[in-house]
N, C-alpha and C positions, 0 to 999 in steps of 0.2 A: 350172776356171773361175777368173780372175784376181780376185782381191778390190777390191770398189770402195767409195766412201765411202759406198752406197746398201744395204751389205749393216745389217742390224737385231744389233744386239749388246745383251746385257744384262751386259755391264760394269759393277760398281758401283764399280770404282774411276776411274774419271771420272763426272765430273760430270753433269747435264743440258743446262748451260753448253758443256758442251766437246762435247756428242754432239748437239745441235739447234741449227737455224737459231737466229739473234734476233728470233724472228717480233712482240714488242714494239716494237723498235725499227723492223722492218716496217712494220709499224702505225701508226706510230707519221708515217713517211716518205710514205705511202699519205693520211693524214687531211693534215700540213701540205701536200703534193703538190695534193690537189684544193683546199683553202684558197688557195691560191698562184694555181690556175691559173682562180679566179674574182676575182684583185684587179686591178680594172681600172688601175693603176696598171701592170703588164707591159702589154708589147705582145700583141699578138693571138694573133703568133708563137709566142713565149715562152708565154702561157695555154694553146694548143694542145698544147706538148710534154709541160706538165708533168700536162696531161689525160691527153696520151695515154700517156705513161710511167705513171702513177699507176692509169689503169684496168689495164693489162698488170700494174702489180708486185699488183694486189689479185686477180685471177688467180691469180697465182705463189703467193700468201700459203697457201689455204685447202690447197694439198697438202704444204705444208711443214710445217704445223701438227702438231706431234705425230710427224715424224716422225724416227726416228733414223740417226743416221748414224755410222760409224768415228769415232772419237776421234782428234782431232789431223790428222786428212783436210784435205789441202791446199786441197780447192776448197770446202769447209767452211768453215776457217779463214778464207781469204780474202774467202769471201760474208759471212763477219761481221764483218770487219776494213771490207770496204765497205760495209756499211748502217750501221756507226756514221759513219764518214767523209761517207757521202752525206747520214747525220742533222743529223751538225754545220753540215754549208754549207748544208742549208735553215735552218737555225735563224739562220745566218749571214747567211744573204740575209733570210729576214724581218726581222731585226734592221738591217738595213741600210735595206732599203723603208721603214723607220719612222722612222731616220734621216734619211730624204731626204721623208718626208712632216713629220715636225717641223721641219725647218729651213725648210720651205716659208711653215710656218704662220708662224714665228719672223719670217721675213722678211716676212710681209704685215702683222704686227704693228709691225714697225720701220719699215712703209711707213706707216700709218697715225700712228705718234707723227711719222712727220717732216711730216707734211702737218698736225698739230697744231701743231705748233712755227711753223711754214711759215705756217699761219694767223694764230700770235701776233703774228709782226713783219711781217704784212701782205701776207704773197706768196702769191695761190691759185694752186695750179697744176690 
């Protein structure tokens, strides 16, 4: 039988880090995911995928949990190399939406001090 990165080892010379998913960071991707895809500030589109991406990875979460895997296993490796990556662009895009909702506000504030001043020297618009 070929060895695969699903077979159970109890190697204590690697880690836990190196022999399990990052089911934290999971988690972590699952919670801002469904956060995301109720800010009515996305489009519809956009709130749909990231529902329905989010429901599927909170699936996926509960049999990875505790599960071990070969050490240094390439599809391993790389599912956790992409759940940190996919963790940062959401944090990336949150931080972005917040960006584009404060400068929104920034600007209805600049609307109003100009329509003060605007009042001063006698112009209502």
């Amino acid at each position: 039988m070929p060895k695969t990165p699903f077979l159970v080892l109890n190697d204590p010379t690697f880690s836990e880090d190196e022999r399990t998913v990052d089911t934290t960071a999971l988690s972590e991707i699952i919670k801002d995911a469904f956060l995301l895809s109720m800010d009515n500030r996305l489009s519809d589109s956009q709130q749909g995928q990231l529902s329905a991406s989010a429901r599927v990875l909170r699936i996926q979460l509960q049999p990875l949990l505790g599960r071990i895997f070969d050490a240094g296993a390439v599809e391993l490796n790389t599912a956790n190399a992409k759940l940190k990556a996919v963790n940062k662009k959401l944090k990336e895009a949150q931080a972005a939406i917040e960006k584009v909702a404060d400068t929104i506000e920034q600007m209805g504030a600049l609307v109003k001090q100009l329509d003060t001043l605007l009042d001063i020297v006698g112009i209502g618009i």
